[in-house]
Phi, psi and omega in degrees: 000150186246191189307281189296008168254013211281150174227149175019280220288342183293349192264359200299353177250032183242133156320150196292324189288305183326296172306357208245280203303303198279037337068303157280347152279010229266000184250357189258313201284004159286358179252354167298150184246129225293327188301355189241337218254355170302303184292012142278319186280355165284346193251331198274314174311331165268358190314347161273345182261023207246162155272182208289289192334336205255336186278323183291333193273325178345282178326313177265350145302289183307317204324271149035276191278342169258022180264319163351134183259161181324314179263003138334280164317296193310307178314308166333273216243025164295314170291355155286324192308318187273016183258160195246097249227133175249179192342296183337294185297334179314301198291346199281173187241093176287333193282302179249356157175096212272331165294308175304280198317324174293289193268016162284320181297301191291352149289324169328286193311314175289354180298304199266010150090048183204022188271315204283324180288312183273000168274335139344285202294026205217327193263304183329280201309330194261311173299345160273350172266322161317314174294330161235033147244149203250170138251177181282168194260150209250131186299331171197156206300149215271179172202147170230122197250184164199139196226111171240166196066013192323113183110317191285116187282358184182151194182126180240009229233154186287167179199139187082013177331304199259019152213059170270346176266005165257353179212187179280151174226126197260132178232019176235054210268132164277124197290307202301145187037065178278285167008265204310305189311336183275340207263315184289017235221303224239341189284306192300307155304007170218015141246347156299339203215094179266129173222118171304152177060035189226343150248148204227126151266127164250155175237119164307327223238244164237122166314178177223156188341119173209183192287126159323351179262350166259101198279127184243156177241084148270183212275312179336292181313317182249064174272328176288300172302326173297315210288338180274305182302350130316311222257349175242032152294298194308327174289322178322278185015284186306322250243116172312119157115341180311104171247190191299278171003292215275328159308317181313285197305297212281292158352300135338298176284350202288115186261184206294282202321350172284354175236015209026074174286323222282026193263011173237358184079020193207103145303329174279334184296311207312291205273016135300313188274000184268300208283358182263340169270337214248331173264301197294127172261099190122000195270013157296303212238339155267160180266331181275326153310328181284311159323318199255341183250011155289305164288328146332310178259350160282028172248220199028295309160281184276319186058052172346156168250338162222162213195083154264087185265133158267098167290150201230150152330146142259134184322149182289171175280124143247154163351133181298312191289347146291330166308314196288320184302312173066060141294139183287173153048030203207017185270142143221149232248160185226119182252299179324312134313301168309305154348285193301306212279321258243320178301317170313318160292318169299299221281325187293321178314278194332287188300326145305345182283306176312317166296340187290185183302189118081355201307349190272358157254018197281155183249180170177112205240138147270139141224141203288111196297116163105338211233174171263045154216135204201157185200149194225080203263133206190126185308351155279343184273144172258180189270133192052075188205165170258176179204161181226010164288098214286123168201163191249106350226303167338303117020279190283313161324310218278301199299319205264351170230043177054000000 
């Protein structure tokens, strides 16, 4: 089946708004070339589990494509229209699973020499599409915290490498209630700014009490869900003939309720914590990966206005096949480890961040959980220098964000 033949009804197993849009749009994605429009219709198909931010760009993307004038259109997307795509995939049920179908294509292609072309048409397009969109203006400057070292009681080891030459680094911090204080810091800042999905905590570890107006994630809270997604890994595993791919695939298909996600009442909150366990690699079994690749994707995804990660221990590294098992009473804490990775993590914060809107007005605080040293980078501070000037974490917040 092409493109130009779809008609209403094809949409009819798409969430009700995803079928709403693509139904008022039915006549630009009949004019889509098969090589472009399942990966459009993989992001469209989720479009009710999406944040706002990810519904808006849906949306200004159709905007887009129906403003277009007809040899417009044809400039866009002759290179996909020129990939050479077979029967096989024709006949596929591109429509209702438009993710299988992307990865049945992207073997296609490399088989037939055609991964290079299409990734050319995939980047040519998106930069054309980059061009006609503006962003919208930030109610306020984004802001990122990251709390590292939880449990370590001592440490000579270097910290903050790699982004000391972007900010200032305070070596006097008064340690007591740093915690409570950076959380009331952000608690304040989303009751000054209510934006859904738009401030965020995260936790490695167990949250600790924090404001309703703050979408929180910890690896704690969803301790009941890893163990069920390990305990139906462990069984793929087994299953003779089984590999990675088809565990990836299998995975895919899993909704928020085969594992019991379904504990916060937010379908979009649910199936963001099903993709973090389900995508994400190590964010099962570890706290510090789960964190860092929590905050990646919500600045990616929510594109946050505030970002607070608590990096938590993490288990020391075993066998992979001791990870997995989720023996009870067979955990052992690696604090040191978690130091390093949690720093490293701090530094992907920083940085994903940096991609997003406003960065060049953006703050952004580290701190050593527990200790007087913390760093802070902000268009008023300046970069790479120390500072011995004592304050306390409160202080220091009010300073790195004007």
């Amino acid at each position: 089946m092409q493109p130009r033949n779809l008609e209403a009804e094809h949409f009819a197993g798409y969430p009700s708004e995803a079928r709403k849009l693509a139904v008022a749009n039915l006549a630009v994605l009949q004019q889509l070339p098969l090589g472009f429009l399942p990966g459009f219709l993989r992001e469209l198909i989720d479009y009710d589990y999406k944040f706002p931010q990810e519904r808006a760009a849906i949306e200004a993307e159709l905007a887009t494509l129906n403003a277009l004038a007809p040899e417009q259109r044809a400039a866009w997307f002759a290179p996909f229209s020129n990939l050479s795509l077979s029967s096989r995939l024709e006949r596929f049920d591109w429509i209702n699973q438009p993710a299988q179908f992307l990865e049945q294509e992207s073997a296609y292609l490399w088989t037939t020499g055609q991964q290079d072309a299409f990734r050319r048409a995939a980047t040519q397009y998106n930069d054309r599409l980059r061009t006609t969109s503006s962003a919208a203006a930030l109610p306020m400057r984004r802001l990122g915290i990251a709390i590292i070292g939880q449990g370590v009681t001592s440490w000579d080891g270097p910290l903050f490498r790699n982004l000391h030459m972007h900010g200032t680094w305070f070596k006097q911090i008064d340690p007591d209630k740093g915690f409570e204080l950076l959380l009331a810091g952000v608690e304040a800042r989303a009751q000054a700014h209510a934006v859904p999905y738009g401030h965020w905590y995260v936790d490695g570890g167990q949250a600790a009490d924090h404001s309703p107006q703050l979408t929180c994630v910890s690896y704690g809270a969803l301790e009941p869900v890893r163990s069920a997604l390990l305990n139906y890994i462990q069984k793929q595993i087994q299953r003779p003939g089984m590999g990675p791919e088809e565990l990836r695939s299998n995975l895919a298909r899993l909704l928020p309720a085969d594992l019991g996600v379904e504990q916060a009442g937010d379908p979009i909150l649910d199936r963001f914590q099903l993709k973090l366990l389900t995508e994400g690699s190590g964010t099962q079994i570890f706290s510090t990966t789960f964190a860092q690749w929590t905050a990646r994707e919500a600045l990616r995804r929510a594109q946050t206005l505030t970002l607070l990660v608590r990096f938590a221990p993490r288990q020391r590294q075993r066998p992979m096949n001791e990870l997995l098992s989720d023996v009870p009473g067979t955990t052992e804490l690696d604090l040191p480890g978690s130091l390093i990775d949690a720093d490293m993590g701090a530094y992907y914060h920083w940085m994903n961040q940096q991609r997003l809107s406003g960065s060049e007005e953006s703050s952004f605080l580290v701190w050593f959980e527990g200790h007087n040293q913390a760093l802070a980078i902000a268009p008023t501070l300046p970069r790479g220098v120390e500072s011995a000037s004592p304050m306390n974490l409160a202080s220091l917040l009010s300073l790195a964000v004007g």
